[in-house]
FIVOMAR-342394 format. One record per residue: x, y, z of N, C-alpha, C, CB in turn; residue in one letter. Coordinates in steps of 0.2 Angstrom, whole numbers, plus 5000, padded with zeros to 4 digits. Glycine has a CB too. Layout:
XYZXYZXYZXYZA/...
END
This chain:
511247984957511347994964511548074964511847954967X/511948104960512148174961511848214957512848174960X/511448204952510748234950510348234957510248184944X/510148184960509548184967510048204975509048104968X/510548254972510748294978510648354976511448294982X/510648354970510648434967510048454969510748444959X/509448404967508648434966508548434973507948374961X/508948384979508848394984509148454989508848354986X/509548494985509848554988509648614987510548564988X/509348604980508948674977508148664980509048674967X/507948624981507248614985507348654993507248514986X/508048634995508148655004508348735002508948615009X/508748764996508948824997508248864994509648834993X/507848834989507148864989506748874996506548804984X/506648834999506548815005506648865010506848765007X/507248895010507648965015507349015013508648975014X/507449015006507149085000506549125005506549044993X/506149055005505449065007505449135014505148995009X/505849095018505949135024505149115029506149225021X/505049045031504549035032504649055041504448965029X/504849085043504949115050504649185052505549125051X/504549215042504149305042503449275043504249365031X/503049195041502349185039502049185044502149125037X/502049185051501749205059501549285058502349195067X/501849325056501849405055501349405051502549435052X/501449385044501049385038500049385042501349305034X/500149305044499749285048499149325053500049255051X/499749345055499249385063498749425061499749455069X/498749475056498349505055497949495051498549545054X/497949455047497149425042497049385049497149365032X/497349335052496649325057496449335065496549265057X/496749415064496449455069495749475065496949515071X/496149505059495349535055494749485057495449525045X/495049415055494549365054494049335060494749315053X/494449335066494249345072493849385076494549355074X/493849465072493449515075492849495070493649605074X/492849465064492349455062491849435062492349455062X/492249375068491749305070491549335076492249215072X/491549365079491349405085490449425082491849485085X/490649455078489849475075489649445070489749535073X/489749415065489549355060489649305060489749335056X/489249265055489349205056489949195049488549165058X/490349165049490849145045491049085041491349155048X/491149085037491449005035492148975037491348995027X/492148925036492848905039493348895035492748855043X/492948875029493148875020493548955019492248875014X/493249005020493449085020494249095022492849125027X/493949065031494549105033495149045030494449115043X/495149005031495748945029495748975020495448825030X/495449005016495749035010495949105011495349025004X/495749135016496349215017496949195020495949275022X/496949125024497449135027498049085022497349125035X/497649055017498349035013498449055004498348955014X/498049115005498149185000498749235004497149245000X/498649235012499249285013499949245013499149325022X/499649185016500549125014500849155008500549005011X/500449155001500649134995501049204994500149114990X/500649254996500749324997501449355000500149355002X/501649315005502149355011502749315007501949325021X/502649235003503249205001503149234993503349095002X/502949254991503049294984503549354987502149334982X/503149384992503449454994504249434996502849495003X/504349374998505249355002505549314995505349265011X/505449304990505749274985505949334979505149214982X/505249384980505649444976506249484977505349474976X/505849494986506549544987507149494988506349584994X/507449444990507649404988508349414983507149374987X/507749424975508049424969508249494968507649404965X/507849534971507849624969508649624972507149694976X/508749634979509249614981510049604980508949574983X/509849534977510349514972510749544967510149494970X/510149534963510249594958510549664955510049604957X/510249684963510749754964511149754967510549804966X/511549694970512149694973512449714979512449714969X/511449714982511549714989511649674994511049724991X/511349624992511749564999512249514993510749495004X/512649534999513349534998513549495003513749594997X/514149475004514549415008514549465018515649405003X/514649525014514549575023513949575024514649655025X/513249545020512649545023512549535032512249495019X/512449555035512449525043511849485043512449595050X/511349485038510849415041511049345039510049425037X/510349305038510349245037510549245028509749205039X/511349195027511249185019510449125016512049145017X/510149155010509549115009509949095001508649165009X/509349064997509349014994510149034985508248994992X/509949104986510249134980510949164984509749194976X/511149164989511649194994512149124994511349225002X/511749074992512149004995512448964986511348935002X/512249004982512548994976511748934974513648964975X/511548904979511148814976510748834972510548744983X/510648904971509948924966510148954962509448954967X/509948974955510149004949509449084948510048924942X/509849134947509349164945508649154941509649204944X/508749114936508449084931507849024935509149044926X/508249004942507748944947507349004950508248894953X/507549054953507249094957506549134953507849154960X/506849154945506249194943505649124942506349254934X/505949064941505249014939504849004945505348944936X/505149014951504849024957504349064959505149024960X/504649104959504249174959503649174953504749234957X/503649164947503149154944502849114948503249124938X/502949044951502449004951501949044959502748904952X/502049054962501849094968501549144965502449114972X/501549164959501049244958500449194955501249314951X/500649154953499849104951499649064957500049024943X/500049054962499549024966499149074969499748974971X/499549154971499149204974498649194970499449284976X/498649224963497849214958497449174958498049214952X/497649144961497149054961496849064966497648964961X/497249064974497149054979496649124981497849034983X/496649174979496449224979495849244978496749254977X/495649204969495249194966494549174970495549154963X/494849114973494649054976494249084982495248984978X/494949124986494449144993493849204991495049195000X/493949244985493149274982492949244983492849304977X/492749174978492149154975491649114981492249114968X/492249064985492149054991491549094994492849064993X/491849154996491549205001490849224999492049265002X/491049264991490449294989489949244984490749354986X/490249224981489949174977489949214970489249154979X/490349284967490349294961490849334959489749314959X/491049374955491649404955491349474950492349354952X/490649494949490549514946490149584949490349474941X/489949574955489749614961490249684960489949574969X/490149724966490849784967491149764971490749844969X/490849724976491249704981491849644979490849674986X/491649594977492249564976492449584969492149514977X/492349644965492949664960493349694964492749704955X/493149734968493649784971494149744976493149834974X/494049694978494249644982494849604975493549584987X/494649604970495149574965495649634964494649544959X/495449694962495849764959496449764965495249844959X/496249754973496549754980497149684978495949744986X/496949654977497349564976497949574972496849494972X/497749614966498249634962498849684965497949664956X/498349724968498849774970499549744976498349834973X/499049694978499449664984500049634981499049604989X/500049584975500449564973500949604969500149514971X/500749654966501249724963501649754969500749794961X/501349764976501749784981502249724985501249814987X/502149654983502549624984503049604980502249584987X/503049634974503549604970504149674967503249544963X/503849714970504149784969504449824974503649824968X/504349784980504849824985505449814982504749794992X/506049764981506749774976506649744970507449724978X/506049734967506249714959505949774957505849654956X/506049784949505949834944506349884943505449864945X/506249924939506849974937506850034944506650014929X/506350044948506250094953506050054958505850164951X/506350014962505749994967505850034974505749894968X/505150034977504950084984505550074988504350054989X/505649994988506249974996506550014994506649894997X/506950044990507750064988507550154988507950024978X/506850154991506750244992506450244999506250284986X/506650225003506250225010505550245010506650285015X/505250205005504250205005504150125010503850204993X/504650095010504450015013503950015019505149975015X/504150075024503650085029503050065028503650145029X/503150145025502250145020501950095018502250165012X/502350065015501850015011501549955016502449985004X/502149935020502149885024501549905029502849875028X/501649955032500849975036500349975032500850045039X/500249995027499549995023499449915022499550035014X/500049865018499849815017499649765023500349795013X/500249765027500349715033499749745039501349735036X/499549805038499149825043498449835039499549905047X/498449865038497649915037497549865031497850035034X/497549835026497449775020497449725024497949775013X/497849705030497849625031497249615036498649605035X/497149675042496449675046495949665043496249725050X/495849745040495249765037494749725031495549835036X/495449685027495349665020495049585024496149665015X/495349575029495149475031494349505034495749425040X/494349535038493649565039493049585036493749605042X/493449605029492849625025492749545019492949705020X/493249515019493049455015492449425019493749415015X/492749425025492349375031491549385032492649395038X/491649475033490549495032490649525031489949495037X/490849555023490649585018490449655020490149545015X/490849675024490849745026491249785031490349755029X/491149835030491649865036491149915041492249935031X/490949875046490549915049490749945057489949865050X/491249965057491349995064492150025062491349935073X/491950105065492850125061493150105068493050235057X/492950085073493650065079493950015074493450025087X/493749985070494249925068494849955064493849875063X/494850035064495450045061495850055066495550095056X/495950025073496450025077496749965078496250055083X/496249915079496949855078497149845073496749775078X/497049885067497249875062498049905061496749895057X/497849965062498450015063499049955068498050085068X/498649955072499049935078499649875076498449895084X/499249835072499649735067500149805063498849655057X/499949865060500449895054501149905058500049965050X/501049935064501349985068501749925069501050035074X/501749865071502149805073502449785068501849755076X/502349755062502349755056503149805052501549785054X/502749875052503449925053504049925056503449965055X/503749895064504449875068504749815064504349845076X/504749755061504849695059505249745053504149635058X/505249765048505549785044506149835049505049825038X/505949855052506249935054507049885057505749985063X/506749815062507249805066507949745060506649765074X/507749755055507949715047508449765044507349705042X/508349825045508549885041509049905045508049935040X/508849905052509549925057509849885057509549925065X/509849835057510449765056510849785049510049675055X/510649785046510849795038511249875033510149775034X/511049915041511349975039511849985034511649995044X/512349955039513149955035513049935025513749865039X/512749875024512649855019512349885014512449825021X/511649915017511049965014511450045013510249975021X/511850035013512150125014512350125009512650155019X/512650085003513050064999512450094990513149965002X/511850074990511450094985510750094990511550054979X/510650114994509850094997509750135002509650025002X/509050175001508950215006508250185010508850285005X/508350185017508050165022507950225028508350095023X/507350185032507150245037507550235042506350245040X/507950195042508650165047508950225045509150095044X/509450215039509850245036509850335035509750215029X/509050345036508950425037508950435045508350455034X/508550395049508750425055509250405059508350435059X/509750375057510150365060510350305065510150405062X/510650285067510550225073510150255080511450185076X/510350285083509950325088509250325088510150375089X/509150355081508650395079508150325078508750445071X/508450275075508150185072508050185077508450115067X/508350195083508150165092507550195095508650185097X/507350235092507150285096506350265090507650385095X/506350265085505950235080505550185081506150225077X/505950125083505650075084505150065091506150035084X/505550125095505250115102504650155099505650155109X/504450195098503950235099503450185093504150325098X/503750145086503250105084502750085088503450045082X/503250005092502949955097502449985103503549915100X/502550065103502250105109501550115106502650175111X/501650145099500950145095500450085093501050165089X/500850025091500449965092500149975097500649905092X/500349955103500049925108499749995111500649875112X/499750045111499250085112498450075107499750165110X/498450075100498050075096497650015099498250085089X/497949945102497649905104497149905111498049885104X/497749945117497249955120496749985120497349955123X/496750035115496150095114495550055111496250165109X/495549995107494749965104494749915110494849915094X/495249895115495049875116494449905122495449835116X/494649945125494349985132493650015127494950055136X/493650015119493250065117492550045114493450105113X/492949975111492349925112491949885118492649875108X/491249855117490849815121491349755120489949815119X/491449715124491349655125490949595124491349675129X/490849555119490349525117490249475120490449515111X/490749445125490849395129490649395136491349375129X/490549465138490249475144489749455147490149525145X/489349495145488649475145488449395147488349495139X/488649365143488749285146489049245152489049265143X/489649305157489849285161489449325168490549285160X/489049365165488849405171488149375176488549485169X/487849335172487649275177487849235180487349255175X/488449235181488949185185489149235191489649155180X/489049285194488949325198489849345197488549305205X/490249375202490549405202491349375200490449435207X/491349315200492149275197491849265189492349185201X/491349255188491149235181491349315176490249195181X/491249385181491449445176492249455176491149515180X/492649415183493049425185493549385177492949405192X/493149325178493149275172493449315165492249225170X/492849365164492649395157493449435156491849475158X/493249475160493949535160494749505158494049565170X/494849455162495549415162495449395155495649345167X/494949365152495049345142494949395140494349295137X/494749455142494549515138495349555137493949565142X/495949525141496349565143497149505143495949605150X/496849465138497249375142497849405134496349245140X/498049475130498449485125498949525128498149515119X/498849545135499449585138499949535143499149635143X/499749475140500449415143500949415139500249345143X/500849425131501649435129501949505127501649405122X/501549545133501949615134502849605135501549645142X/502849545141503549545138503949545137503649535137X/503849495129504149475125504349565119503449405121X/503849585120504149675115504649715121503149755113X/504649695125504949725132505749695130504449695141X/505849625129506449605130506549625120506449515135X/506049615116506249645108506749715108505349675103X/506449755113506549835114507249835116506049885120X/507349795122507849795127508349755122507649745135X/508349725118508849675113509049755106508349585108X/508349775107508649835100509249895101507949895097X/509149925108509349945114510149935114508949915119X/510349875114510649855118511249815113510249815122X/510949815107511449765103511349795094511249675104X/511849775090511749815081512049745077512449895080X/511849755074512149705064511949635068513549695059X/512349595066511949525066511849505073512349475063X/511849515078511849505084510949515084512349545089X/510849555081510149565083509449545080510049625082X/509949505077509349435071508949395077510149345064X/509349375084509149355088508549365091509649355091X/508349435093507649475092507149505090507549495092X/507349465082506749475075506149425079507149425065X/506349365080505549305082505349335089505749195083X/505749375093505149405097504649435097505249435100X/504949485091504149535087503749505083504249605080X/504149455080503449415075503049385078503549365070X/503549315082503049285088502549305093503349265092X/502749375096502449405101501849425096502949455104X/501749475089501349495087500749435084501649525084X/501249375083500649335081500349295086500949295076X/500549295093500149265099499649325101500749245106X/499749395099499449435103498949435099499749515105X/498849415091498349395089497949365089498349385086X/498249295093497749245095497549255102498049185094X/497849275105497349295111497249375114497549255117X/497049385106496549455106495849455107496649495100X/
END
């Protein structure tokens, strides 16, 4: 009986590890990619359900490492102001955390694998090599932000990385899995757009944790300051949703045309779906107003606005 509380407490503190509240975020952006791509292709449905549980495996790789990185370097400590997870709450053993983490780099490889051959049908193409060389790299950027002897997180490159990965790799990469091309450079504005949001989600992590992070970590918090992180974030969430509306006013409309034989409510119709992602304007309005307004752990309360919000704006983009 006290063996099967143990396995059932290190199962619940694996479980926190994960941080299954970052996966909407993760989400939004391979299937926005995937979405723009059903616009003009025809897709498999096989495709998209293996990019989108290549980025799960991806995003809980990416929370289990840093996790450990973390740890290890004696960053999250008992003044952490976030949530304690699975190695903070003692139920997991460093020794449990690295076999974990292993098993999550084989399923990205597996799962990863699977959404090439799936898609293309070979791995020996350029396309999907280069789509494999990319998969590697994803998983090197997720286990490197706090692990290794130099990792990015611990030099304020996390930005960076997070916009290329979370933005510009998570669009652009589901979209070319999807139809095997990159055929319109507007598509590097939603892309941009998921990164720029993406950045806020780290940014609004980093202000919380100042106090903590100041200790051995440099962060874009940490260099500009609290004001400056306020001022940061705003102008992020200002560039998403800018880069958004610009593909969206700059692109045609694919769905129009279909409602314009319905004379004038049926365009009226068009416009409102064409424009049905400015309803969780909101939701970033009251994110801003909470960054604004409040510091350290009080502001954990305004992390699921950005993710949620970013991952609804996905779906009805």
């Amino acid at each position: 009986m006290l063996k099967d509380k143990k396995i059932a407490a290190t199962m619940k503190a694996a479980l926190s590890s994960m941080r299954l509240r970052t996966l909407p975020l993760s989400l939004a952006g391979v299937l926005l990619g995937c979405k723009l791509a059903l616009v003009r292709w025809q897709v498999s449905g096989w495709v998209v359900l293996l990019v989108c549980l290549t980025t799960v495996c991806l995003q809980i790789l990416s929370n289990l490492s840093n996790e450990l990185g973390d740890v290890l370097r004696g960053t999250d400590t008992d003044e952490r102001q976030g949530p304690a997870y699975g190695l903070n709450s003692g139920e997991m053993t460093v020794a449990q955390m690295r076999r974990l983490i292993g098993a999550f780099v084989l399923l990205c490889c597996i799962s990863g694998a699977a959404m090439i051959w799936v898609s293309f049908g070979t791995f020996l193409a350029w396309k999907p090599a280069a789509l494999l060389v990319l998969g590697a790299c994803a998983i090197w950027a997720a286990m490197k932000y706090t692990l290794g002897r130099n990792p990015y997180g611990y030099r304020g490159l996390g930005d960076i990385f997070v916009f290329i990965f979370f933005g510009l790799v998570s669009v652009l990469g589901a979209y070319f899995v999807c139809a095997h091309r990159i055929d319109r450079w507007e598509l590097v504005l939603p892309a941009a757009g998921t990164g720029f949001f993406s950045v806020g989600v780290l940014n609004i992590n980093n202000i919380r944790d100042m106090r903590t992070d100041a200790v051995n970590r440099v962060t874009m918090a940490l260099r500009l300051g609290l004001k400056g992180a306020r001022i940061y974030q705003t102008v992020l969430i200002c560039l998403g949703w800018a880069a958004l509306i610009c593909f969206t006013v700059l692109m045609p409309s694919a769905g129009i045309a279909g409602f314009v034989g319905a004379g004038g409510v049926g365009l009226l119709w068009a416009l409102i779906l064409r424009w049905a992602f400015l309803l969780v304007l909101p939701m970033f309005i009251l994110h801003l107003r909470g960054v604004w307004t409040t510091t350290d752990r009080a502001l954990d309360r305004y992390f699921p606005l950005l993710v949620m919000g970013t991952f609804l704006l996905a779906l009805l983009y």
